[in-house]
C-alpha positions in Angstrom: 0.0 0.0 0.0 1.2 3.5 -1.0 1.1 6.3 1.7 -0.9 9.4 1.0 0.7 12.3 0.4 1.5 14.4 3.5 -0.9 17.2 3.4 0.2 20.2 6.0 -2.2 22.6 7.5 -1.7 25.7 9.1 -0.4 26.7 12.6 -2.7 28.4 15.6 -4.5 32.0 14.5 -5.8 33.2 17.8 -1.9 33.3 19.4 -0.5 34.5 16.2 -2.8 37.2 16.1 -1.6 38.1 20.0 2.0 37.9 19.0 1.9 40.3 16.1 -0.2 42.9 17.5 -3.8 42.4 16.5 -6.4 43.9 18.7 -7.0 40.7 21.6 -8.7 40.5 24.6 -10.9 37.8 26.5 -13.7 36.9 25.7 -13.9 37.4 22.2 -10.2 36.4 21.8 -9.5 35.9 17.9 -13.0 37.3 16.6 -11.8 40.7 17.9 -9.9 41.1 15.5 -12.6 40.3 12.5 -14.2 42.8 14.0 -11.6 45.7 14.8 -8.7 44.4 12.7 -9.4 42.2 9.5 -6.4 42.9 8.1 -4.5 41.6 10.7 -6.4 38.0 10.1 -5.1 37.9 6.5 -1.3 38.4 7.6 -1.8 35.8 9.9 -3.2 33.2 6.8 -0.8 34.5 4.4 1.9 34.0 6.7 1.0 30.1 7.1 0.6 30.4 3.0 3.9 31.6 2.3 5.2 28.9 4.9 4.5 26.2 2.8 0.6 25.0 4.1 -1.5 23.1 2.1 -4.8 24.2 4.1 -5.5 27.2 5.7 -8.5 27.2 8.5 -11.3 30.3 9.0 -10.9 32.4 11.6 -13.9 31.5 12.8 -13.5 29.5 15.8 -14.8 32.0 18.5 -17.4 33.4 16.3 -19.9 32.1 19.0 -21.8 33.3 21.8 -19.3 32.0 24.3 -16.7 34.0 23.0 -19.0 37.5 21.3 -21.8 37.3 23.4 -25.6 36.1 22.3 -26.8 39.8 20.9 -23.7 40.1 18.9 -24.1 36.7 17.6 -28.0 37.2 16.8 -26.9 40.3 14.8 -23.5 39.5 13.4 -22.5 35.9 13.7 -23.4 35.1 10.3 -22.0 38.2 8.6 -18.4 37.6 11.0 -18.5 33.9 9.8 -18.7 35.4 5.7 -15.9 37.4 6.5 -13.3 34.7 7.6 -14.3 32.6 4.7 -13.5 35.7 2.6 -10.5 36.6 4.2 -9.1 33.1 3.7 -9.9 33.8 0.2 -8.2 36.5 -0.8 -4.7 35.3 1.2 -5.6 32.3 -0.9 -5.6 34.4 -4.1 -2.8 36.3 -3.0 -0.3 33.7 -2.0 0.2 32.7 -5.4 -0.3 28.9 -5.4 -3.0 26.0 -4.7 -4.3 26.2 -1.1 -7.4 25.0 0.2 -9.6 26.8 2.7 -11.0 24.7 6.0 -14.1 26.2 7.6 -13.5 26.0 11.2 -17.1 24.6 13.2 -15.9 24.7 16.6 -17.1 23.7 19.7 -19.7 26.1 20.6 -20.2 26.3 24.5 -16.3 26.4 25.1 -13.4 24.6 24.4 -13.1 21.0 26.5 -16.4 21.1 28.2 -18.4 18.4 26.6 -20.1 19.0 30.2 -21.9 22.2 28.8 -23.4 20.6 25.6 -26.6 21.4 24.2 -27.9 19.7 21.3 -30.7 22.0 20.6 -28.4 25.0 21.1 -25.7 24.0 19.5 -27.7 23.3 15.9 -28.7 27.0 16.0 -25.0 28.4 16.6 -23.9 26.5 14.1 -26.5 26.8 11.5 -25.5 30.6 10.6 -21.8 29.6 10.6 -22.5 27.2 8.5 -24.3 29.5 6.2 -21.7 32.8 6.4 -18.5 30.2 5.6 -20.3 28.2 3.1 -19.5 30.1 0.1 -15.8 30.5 0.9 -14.6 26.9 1.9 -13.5 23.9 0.4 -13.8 21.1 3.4 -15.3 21.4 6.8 -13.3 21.4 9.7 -15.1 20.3 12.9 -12.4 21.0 15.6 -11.4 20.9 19.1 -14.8 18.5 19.6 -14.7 17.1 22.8 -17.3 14.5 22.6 -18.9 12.3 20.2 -22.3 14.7 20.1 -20.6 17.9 19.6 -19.5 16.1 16.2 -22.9 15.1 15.2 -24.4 18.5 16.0 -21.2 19.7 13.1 -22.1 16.8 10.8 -26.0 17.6 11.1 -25.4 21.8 10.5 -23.3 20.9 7.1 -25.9 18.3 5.8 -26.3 15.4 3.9 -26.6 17.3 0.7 -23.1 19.2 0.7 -20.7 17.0 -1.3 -17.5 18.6 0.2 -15.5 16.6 2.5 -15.9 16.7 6.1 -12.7 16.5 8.3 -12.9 15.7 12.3 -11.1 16.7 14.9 -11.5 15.6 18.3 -8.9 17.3 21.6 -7.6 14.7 23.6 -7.3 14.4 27.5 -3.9 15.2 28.4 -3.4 15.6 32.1 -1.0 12.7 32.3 0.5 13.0 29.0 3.2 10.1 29.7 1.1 7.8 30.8 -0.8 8.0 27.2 2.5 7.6 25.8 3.7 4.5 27.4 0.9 2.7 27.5 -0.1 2.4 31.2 -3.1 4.9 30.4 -5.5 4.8 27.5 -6.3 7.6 25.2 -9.2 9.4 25.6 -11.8 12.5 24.5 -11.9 15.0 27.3 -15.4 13.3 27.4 -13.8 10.4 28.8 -15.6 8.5 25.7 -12.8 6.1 24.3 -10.5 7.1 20.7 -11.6 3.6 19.6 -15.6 4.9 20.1 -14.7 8.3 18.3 -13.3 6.5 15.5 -16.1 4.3 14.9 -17.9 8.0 15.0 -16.2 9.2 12.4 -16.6 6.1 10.0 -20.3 6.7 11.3 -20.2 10.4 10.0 -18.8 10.0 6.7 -15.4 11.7 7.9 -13.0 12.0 5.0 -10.2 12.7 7.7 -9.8 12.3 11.5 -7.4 14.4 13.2 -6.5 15.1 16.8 -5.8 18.7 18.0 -5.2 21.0 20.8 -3.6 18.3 22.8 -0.2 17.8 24.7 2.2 16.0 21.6 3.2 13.3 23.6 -0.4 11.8 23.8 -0.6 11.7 19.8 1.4 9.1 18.5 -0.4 6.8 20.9 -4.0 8.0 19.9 -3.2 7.7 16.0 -2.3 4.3 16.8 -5.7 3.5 18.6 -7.7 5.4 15.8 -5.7 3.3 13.0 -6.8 0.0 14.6 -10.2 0.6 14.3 -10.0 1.9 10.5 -8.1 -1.2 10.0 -11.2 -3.2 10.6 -12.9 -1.7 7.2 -11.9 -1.9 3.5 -9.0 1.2 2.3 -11.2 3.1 0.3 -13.5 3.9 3.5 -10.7 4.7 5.6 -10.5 8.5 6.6 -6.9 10.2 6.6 -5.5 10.4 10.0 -4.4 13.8 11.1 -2.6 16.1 14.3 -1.6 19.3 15.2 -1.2 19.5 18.4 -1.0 22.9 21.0 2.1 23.7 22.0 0.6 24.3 26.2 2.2 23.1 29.5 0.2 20.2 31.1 -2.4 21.4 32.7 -5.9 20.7 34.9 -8.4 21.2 32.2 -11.6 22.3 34.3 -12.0 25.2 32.6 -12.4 26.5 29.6 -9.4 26.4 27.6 -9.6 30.7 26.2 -10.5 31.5 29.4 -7.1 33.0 29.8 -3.9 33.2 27.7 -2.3 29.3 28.5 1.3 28.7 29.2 3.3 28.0 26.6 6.0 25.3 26.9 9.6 26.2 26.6 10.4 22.5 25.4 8.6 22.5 22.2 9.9 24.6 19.9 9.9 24.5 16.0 12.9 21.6 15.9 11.0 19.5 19.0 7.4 19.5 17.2 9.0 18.6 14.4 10.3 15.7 16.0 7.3 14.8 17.9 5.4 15.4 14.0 7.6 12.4 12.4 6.5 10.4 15.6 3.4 10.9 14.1 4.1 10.4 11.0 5.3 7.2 11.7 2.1 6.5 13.6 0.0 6.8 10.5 -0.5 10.7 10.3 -0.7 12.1 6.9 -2.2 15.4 7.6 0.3 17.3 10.0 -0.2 21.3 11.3 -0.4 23.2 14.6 -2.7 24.3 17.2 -2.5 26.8 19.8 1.2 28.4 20.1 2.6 26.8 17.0 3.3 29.7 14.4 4.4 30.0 10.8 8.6 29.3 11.7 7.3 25.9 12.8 4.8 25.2 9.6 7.4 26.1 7.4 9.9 23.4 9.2 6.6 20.8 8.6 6.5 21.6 5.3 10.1 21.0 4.5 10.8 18.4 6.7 8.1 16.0 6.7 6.8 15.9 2.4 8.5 12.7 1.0 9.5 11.8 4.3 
């Protein structure tokens, strides 16, 4: 059997934003800047372009009510969505080559808190961010999802009818991040719902690709490896791609919400070390490789040349 071609997204937007001087505060964190500072959202995606990604994502992940409030979502969410998809458009259009454009469904009531879920509310967040992107985007990128429903209320706002493909990605639970790695602890959804039961999700869902993101690194290898098992089970041609990019953050106690304040950033995990960690990956069965939260364009660009006919 012949690998797939590496395919290399983009790094985090809402810390990129931060370092280069875009207008950020909590608790819009990166939609502040769709609203004060556009421009600054297009540097950002043609700074991952010109790094060498294949597959830049909307900055639309805290176009919610969590993160803008409910009145500024009943008036604006749908209009804010349109704009990232068009942003991502024209740093497409600039950047000179073929790039395709994610549209970021995130997890609506907060980043690792399958505890808050909604299913009634989250169908009508995501309905007008499905509408505003739709125009602009060339897969689906249901991200961050903490639990199995969060992905079917993403997988029920895009619809049977739209033909594009639809890429999971689930965050992992990383408290003890070497005990996933050796073994002597499974890998798990925040949910506490098994990688084996998302996977069978995914399959479930039609998932053209199932990635794992805004985790510790060290838990990923091990979780590709549980995901693979289970798509080993069903014929090639119905097997999604496998995918990480992983945050760049400390350990940490994950009872709150993950935006809720500006995370530590590790000082072990720079450019070289994820590249490292993203061969581990690699080598797991990953063929769709990028970067989460505190992983910027010097680190895609190493991705890029570092891990394409590897």
């Amino acid at each position: 059997m012949t690998s797939p071609a590496m395919i290399v997204l983009d790094g985090g937007m809402g810390r990129e934003l931060h370092r280069i001087g875009a207008p950020f505060r909590q608790p819009e964190w990166s939609a502040l800047a769709l609203m004060e500072g556009p421009e600054y959202v297009e540097q950002v995606h043609a700074a991952y372009i010109a790094a060498g990604a294949d597959v830049i994502t909307s900055n639309s992940y805290a176009v919610v009510p969590y993160h803008i409030g409910e009145d500024r979502f009943s008036a604006h969410g749908q209009a804010l969505a349109d704009l990232a998809g068009r942003l991502g458009r024209q740093a497409i259009a600039a950047g000179g080559r073929p790039v395709r454009l994610a549209g970021s469904l995130p997890p609506v009531f907060g980043s690792y808190r399958p505890d808050l879920f909604r299913p009634e509310d989250a169908d009508r967040i995501l309905q007008p961010l499905v509408a505003g992107l739709s125009p602009h985007v060339d897969l689906w990128l249901a991200e961050t999802q903490s639990c199995i429903a969060e992905a079917e209320a993403a997988r029920r706002a895009v619809g049977p009818d739209d033909d594009r493909p639809f890429w999971l990605s689930f965050t992992v639970s990383d408290e003890t991040p070497a005990a996933v790695a050796d073994g002597t602890a499974p890998p798990t959804l925040r949910s506490g719902e098994s990688v084996r039961d998302a996977a069978a999700a995914a399959l479930r869902l039609k998932a053209a690709a199932l990635l794992f993101n805004c985790s510790h690194g060290d838990v990923m290898a091990a979780t590709v490896r549980e995901a693979s098992a289970v798509f080993g089970t069903v014929p090639e041609a119905d097997r999604p791609r496998l995918g990480v990019y992983a945050n760049a953050f400390v350990p940490q106690d994950h009872a709150e919400e993950a935006n809720e304040t500006i995370s530590t950033l590790r000082d072990d995990f720079g450019p070289q070390e994820y590249l490292r960690a993203a061969r581990h990956w690699q080598a797991a069965g990953a063929s769709i490789i990028g970067g989460c939260c505190g992983v910027g364009p010097e680190t895609i660009a190493l991705l890029a040349a570092g891990l394409r006919g590897a």
